[in-house]
MARVO-445030 format. One line per 3 residues: number of its first residue (from 1); their letters; for each residue x, y, z of N, C-alpha, C, O, CB. Coordinates in nm, 3 decimals. Each point is the difference from the previous one (the first is absolute). Glycine has a CB too. Example, Ala and Ser with C-alpha at 12.3 -4.5 7.8 and 13.67 -1.06 7.14 Angstrom:
residues 2
1> as> 1.319 -0.569 0.780 -0.089 0.119 0.000 0.090 0.120 0.000 0.104 -0.002 0.066 -0.293 -0.115 0.059 | 0.154 0.222 -0.197 0.082 0.119 0.006 -0.077 0.109 0.073 0.051 0.111 0.017 0.067 -0.174 -0.232
END
This chain:
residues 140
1> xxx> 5.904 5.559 -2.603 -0.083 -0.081 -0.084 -0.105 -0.078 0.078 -0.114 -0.029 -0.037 0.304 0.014 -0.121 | -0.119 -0.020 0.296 -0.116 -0.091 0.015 -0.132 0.093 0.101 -0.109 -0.039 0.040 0.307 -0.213 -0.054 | -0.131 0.383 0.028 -0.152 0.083 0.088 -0.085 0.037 -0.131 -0.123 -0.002 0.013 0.250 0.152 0.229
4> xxx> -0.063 -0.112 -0.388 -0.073 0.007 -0.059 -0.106 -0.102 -0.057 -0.115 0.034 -0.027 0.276 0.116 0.034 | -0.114 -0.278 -0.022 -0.027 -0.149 -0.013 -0.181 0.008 0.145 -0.119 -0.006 -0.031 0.508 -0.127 -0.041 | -0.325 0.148 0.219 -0.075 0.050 0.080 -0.138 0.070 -0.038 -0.104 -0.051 -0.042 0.317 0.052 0.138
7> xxx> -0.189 0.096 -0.076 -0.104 0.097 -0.082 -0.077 -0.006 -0.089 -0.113 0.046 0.008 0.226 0.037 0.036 | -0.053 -0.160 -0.174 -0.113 -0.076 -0.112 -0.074 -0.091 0.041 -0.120 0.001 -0.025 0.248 0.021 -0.128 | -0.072 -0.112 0.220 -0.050 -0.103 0.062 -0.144 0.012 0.068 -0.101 -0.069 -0.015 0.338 0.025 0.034
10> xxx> -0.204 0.183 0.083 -0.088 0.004 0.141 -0.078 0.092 -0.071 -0.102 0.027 0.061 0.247 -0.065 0.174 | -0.131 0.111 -0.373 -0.092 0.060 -0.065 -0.071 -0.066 -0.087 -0.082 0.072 -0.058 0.194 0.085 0.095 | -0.112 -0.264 -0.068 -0.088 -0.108 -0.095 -0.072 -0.089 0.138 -0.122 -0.018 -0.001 0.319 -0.016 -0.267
13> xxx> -0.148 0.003 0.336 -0.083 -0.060 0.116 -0.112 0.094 0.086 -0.096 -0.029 0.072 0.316 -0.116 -0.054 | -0.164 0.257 -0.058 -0.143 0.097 0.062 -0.101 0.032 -0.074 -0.109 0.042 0.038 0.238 0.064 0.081 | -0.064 -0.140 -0.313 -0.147 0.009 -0.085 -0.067 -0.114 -0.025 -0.111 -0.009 -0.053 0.188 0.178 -0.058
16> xxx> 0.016 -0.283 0.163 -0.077 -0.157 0.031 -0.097 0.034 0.114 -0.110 -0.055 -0.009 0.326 -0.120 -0.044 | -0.197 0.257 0.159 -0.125 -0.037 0.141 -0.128 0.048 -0.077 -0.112 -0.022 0.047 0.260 0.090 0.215 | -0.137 -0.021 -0.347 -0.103 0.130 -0.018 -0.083 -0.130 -0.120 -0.094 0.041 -0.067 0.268 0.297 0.101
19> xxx> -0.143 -0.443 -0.047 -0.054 -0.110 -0.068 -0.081 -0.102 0.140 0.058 -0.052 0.095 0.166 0.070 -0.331 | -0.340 -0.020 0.211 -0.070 -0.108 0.129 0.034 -0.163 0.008 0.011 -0.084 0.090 -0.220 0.245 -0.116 | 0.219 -0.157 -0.127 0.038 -0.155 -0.018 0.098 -0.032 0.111 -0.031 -0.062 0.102 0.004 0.059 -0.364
22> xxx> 0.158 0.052 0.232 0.143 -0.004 0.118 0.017 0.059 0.091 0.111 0.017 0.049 -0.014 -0.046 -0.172 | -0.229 0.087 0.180 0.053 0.055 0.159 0.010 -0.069 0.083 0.038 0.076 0.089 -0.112 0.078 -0.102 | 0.067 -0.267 0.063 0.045 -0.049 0.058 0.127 -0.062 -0.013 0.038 -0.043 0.109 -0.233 0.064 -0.076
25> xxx> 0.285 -0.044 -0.136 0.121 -0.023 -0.025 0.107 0.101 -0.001 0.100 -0.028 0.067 -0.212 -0.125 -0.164 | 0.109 0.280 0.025 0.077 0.054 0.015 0.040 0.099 0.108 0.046 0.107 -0.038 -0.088 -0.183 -0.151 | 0.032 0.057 0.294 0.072 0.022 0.114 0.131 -0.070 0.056 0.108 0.039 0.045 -0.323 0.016 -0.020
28> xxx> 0.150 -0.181 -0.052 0.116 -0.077 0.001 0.102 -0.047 -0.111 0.096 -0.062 0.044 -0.238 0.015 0.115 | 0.138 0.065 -0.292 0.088 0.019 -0.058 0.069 0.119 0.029 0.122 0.004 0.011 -0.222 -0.138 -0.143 | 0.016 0.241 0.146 0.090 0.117 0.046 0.104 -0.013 0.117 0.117 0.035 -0.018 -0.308 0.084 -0.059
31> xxx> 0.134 -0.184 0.236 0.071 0.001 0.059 0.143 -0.106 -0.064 0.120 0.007 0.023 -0.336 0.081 0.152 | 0.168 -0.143 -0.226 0.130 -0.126 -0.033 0.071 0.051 -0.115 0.102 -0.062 -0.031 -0.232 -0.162 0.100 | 0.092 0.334 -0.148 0.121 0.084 -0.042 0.047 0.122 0.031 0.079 0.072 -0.060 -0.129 -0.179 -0.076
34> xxx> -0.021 0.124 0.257 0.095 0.076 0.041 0.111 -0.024 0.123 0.083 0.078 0.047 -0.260 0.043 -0.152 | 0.150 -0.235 0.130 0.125 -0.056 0.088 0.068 -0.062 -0.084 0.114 -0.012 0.046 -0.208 -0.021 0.157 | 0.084 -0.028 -0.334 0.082 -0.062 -0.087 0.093 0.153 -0.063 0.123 -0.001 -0.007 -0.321 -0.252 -0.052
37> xxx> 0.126 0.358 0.024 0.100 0.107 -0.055 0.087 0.058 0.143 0.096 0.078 -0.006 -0.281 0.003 -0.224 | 0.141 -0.125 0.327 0.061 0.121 0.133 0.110 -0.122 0.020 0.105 0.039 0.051 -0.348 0.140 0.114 | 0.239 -0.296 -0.191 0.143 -0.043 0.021 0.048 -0.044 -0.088 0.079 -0.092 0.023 -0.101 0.055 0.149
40> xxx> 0.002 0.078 -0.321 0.097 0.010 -0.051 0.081 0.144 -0.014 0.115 0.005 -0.045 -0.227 -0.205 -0.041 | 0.056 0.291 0.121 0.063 0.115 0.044 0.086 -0.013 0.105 0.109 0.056 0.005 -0.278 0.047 -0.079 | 0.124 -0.176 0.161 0.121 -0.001 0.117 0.102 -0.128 -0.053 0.106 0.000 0.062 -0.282 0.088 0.176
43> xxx> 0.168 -0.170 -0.315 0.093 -0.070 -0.063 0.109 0.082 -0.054 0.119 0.016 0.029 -0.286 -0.171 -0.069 | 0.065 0.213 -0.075 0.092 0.097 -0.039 0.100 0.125 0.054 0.096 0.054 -0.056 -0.255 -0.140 -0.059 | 0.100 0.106 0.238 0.074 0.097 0.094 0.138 -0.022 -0.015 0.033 -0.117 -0.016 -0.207 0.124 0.180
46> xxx> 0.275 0.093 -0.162 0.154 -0.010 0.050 0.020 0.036 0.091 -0.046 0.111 0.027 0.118 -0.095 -0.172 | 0.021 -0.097 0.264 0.054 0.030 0.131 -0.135 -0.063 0.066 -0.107 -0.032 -0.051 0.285 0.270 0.020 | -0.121 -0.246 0.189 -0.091 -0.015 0.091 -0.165 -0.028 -0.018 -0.063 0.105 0.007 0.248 0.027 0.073
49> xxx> -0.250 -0.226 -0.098 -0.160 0.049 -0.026 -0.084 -0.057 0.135 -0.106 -0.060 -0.013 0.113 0.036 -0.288 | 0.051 0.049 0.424 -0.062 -0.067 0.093 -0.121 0.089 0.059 -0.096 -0.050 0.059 0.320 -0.081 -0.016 | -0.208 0.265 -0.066 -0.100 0.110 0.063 -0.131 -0.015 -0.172 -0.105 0.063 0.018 0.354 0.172 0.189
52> xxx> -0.243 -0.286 -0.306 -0.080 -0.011 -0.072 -0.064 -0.106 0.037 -0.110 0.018 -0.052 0.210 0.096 -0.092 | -0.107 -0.222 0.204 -0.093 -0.046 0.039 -0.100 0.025 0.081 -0.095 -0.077 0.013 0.224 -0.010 -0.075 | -0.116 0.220 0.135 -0.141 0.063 0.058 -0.063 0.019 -0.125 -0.104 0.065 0.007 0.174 0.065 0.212
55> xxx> -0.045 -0.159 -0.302 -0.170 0.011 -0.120 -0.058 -0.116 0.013 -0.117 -0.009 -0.037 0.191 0.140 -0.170 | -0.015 -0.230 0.255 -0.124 -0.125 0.009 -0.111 0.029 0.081 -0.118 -0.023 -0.030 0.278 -0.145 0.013 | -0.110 0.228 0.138 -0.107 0.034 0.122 -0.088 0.090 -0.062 -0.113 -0.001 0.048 0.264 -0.017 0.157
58> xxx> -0.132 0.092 -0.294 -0.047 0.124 -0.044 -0.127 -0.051 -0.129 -0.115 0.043 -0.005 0.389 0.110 0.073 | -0.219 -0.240 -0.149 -0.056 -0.078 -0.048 -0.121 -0.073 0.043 -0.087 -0.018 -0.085 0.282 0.037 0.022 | -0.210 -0.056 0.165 -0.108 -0.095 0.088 -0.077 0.109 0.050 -0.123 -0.009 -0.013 0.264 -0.203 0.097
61> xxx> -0.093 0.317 -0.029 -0.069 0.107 0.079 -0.122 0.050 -0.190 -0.119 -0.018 -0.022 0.408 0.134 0.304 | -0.210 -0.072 -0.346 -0.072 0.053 -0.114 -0.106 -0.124 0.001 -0.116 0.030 0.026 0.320 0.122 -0.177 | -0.174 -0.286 0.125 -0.130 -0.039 -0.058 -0.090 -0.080 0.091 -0.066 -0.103 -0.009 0.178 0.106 -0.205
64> xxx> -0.085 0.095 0.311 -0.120 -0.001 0.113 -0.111 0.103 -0.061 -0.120 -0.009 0.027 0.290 -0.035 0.203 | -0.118 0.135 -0.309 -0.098 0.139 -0.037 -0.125 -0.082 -0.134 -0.081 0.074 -0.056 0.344 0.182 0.093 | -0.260 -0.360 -0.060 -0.080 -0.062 -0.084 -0.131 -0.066 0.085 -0.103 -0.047 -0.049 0.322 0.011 -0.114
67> xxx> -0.180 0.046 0.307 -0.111 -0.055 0.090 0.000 -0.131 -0.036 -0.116 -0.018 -0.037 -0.028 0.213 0.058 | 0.210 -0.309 -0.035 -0.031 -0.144 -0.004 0.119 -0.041 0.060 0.117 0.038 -0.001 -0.267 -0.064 -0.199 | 0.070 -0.082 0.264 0.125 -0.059 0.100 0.069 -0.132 -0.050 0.099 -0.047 0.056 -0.228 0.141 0.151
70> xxx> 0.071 -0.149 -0.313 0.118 -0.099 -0.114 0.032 0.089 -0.073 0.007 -0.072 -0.099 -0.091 -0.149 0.067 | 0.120 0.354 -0.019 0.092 0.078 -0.071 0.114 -0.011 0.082 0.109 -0.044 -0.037 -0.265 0.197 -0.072 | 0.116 -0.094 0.270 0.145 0.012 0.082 0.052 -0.136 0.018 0.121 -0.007 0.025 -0.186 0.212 0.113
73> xxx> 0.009 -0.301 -0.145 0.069 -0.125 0.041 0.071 -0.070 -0.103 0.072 -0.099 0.012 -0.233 0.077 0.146 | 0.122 0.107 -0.288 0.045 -0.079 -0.154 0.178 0.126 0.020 0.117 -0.037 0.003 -0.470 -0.037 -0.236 | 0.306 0.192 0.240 0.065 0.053 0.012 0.136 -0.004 0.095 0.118 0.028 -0.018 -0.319 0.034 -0.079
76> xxx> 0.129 -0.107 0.199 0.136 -0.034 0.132 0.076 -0.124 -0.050 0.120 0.001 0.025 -0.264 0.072 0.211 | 0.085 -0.202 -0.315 0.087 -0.123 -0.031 0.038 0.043 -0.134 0.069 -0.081 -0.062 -0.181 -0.116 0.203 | 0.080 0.308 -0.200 0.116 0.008 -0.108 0.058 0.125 0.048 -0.014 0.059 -0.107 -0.090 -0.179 -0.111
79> xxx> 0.142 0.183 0.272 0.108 0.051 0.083 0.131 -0.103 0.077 0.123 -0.003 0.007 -0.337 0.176 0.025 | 0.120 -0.233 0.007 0.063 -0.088 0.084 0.109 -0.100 -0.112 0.109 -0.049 0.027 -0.347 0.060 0.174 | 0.185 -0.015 -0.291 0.079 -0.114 -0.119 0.093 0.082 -0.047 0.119 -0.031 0.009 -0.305 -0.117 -0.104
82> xxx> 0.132 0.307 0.019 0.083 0.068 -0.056 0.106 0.006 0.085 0.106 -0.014 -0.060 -0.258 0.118 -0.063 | 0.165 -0.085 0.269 0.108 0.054 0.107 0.123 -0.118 0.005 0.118 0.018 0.028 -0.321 0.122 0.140 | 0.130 -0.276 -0.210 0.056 -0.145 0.026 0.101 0.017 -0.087 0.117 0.006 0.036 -0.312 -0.158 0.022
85> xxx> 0.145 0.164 -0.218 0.076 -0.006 -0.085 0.132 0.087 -0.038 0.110 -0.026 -0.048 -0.315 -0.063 0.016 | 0.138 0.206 0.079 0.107 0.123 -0.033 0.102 -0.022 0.112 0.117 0.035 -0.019 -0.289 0.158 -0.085 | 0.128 -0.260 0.240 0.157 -0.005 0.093 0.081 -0.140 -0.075 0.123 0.004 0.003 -0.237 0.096 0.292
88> xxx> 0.038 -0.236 -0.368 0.058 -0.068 -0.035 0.042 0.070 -0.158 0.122 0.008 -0.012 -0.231 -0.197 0.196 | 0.073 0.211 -0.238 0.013 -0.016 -0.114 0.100 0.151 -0.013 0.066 -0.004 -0.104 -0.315 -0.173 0.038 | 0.265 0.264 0.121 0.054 0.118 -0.020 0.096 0.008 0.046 0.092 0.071 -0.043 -0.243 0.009 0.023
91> xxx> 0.157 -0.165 0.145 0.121 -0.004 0.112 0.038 0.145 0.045 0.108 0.055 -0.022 -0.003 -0.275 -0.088 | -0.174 0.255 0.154 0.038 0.193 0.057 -0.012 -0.025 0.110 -0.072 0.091 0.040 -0.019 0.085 -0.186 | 0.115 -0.245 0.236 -0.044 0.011 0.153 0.095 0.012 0.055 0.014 -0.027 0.119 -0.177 -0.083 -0.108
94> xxx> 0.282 0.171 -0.116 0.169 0.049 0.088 0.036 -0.029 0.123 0.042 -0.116 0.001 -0.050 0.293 -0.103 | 0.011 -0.124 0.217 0.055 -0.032 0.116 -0.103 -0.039 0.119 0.028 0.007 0.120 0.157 0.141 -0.205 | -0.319 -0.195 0.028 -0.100 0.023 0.098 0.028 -0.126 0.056 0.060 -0.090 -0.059 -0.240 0.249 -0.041
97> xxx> 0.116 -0.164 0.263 0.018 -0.134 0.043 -0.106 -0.082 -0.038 -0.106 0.035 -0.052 0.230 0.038 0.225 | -0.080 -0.205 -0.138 -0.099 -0.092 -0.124 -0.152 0.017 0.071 -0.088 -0.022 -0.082 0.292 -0.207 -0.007 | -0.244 0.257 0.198 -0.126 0.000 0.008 -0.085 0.105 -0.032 -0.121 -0.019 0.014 0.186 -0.114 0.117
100> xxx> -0.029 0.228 -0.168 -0.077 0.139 -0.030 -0.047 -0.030 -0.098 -0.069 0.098 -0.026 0.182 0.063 0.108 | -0.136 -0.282 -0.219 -0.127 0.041 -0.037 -0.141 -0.103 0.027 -0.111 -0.009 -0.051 0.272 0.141 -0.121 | -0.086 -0.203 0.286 -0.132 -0.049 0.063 -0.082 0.159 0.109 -0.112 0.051 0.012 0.252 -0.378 0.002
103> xxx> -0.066 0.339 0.017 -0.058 0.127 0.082 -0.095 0.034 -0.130 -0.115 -0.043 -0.016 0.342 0.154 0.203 | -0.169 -0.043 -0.259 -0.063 0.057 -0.095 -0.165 -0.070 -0.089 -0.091 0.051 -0.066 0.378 0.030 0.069 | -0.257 -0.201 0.040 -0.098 -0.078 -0.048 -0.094 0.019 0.086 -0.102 0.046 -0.050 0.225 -0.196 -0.057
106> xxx> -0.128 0.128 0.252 -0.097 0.016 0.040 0.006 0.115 0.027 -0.069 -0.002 0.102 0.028 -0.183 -0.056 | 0.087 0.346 -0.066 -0.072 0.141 0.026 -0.082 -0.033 -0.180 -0.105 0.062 -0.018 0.333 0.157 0.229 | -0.187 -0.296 -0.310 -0.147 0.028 -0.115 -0.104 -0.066 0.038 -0.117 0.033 -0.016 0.233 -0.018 -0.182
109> xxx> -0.068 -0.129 0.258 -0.123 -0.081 0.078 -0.141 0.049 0.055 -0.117 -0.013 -0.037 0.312 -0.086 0.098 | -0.124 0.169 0.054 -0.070 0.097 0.081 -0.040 0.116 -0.070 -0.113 0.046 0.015 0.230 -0.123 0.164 | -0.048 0.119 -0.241 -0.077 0.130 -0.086 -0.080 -0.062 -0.123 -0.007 0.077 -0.096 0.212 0.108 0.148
112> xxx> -0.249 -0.270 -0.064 -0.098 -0.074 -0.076 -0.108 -0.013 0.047 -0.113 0.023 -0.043 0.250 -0.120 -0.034 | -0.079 0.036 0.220 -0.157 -0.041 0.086 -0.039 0.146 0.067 -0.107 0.038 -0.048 0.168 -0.328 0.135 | -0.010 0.378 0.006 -0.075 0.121 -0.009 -0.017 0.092 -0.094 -0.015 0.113 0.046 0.060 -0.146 0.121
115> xxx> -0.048 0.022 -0.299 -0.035 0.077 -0.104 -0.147 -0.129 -0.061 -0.090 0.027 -0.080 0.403 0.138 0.021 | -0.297 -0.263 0.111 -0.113 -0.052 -0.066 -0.097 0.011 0.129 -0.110 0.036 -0.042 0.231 -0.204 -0.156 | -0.122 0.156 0.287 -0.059 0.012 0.099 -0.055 0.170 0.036 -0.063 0.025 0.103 0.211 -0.261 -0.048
118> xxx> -0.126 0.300 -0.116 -0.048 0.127 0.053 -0.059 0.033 -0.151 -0.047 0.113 -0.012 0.232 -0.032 0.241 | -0.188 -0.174 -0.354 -0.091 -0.016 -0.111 -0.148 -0.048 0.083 -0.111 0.052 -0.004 0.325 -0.126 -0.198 | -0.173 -0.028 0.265 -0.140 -0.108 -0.004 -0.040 0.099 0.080 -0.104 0.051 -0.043 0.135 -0.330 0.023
121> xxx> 0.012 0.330 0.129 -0.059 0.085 0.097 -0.127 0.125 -0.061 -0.117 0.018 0.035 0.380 -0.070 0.096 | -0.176 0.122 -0.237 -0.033 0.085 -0.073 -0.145 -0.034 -0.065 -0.108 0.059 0.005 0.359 -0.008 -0.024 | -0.209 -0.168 -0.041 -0.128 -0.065 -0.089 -0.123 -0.024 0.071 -0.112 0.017 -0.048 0.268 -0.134 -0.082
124> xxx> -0.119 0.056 0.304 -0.097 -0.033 0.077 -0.100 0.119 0.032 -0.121 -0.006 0.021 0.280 -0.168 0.060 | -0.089 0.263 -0.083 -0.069 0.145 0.075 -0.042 0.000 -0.120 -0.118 -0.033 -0.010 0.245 0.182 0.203 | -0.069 -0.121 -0.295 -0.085 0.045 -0.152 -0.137 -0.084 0.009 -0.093 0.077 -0.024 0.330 -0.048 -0.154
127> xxx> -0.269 -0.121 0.196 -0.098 -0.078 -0.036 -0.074 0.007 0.134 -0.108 -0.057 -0.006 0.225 -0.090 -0.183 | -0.088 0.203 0.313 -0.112 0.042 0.085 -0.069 0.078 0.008 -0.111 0.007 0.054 0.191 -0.074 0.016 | 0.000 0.159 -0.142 -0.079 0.130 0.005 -0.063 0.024 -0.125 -0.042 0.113 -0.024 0.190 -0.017 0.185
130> xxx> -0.159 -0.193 -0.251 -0.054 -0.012 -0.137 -0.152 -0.098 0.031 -0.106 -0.010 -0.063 0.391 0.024 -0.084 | -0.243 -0.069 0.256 -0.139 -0.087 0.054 -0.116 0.083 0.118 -0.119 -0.018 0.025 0.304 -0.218 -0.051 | -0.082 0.329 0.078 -0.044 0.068 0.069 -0.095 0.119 -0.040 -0.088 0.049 0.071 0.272 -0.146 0.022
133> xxx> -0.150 0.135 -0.224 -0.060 0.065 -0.081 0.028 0.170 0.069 0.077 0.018 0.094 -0.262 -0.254 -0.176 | 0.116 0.336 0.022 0.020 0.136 0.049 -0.069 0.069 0.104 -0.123 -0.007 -0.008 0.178 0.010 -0.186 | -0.003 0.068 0.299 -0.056 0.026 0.131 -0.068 0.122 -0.052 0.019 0.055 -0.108 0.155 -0.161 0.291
136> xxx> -0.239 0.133 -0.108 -0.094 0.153 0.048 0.120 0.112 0.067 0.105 -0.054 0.035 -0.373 -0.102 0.058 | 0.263 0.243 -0.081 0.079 0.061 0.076 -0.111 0.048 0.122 -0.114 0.037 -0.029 0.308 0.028 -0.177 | -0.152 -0.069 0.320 -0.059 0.085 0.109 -0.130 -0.101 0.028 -0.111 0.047 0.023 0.201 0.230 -0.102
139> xx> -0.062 -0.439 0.074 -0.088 -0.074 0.036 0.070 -0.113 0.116 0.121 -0.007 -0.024 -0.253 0.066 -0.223 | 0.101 -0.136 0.346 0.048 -0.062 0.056 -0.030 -0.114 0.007 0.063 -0.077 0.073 -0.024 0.230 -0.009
END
């Protein structure tokens, strides 16, 4: 229910971009439901859900593909909250020792800042070579 829930969702938010009024918003509602549906899926998980949290990282990496670097950073602190809640609030962290999900905090950390950082990078070159305008070929 809830991938199908998913799917409606991320299919009404893709006939929202295609509206100018809200392009600039719905990216980020998108990203923030889709880390709100990806852990309640792993809430919902039975047994073990400690290898489902590589979707957070995965999560941040994706909304690097929007090219803005407050998407990834909106994106990395609600990862970062969703991850908070689901070890408190879910209590699944079975036999782990108590510091692993600080570890874990800062590998989203870091995969926030080089996924936003190789945005801005991206953007920078985009806009040089947009100033730079178009070369000749076979001119020096």
């Amino acid at each position: 229910g809830v991938l199908v829930v998913w799917a409606v969702c991320s299919w009404g938010l893709q006939r929202l971009l295609r509206h100018d009024v809200l392009d600039y918003g719905v990216p980020f509602i998108w990203a923030a439901a889709d880390a709100l549906l990806f852990s309640l899926l792993v809430y919902l998980a039975d047994g073990p859900v400690d290898i489902l949290y590589a979707g957070f990282p995965l999560l941040i990496g994706a909304s690097g593909l929007w090219f803005r670097v407050r998407l990834v950073t909106f994106m990395t602190v609600v990862s970062l909250a969703a991850f908070w809640v689901l070890h408190f609030v879910a209590d699944n962290a079975g036999d782990l020792p108590g510091h692993y999900p600080y570890i874990f905090t800062v590998i989203l950390m870091a995969t926030g800042c080089v996924v936003a950082f190789q945005v801005y990078r991206i953007r920078r070159l985009s806009r040089y070579f947009e100033l730079r305008g178009p070369q000749r070929s076979g001119s020096k």
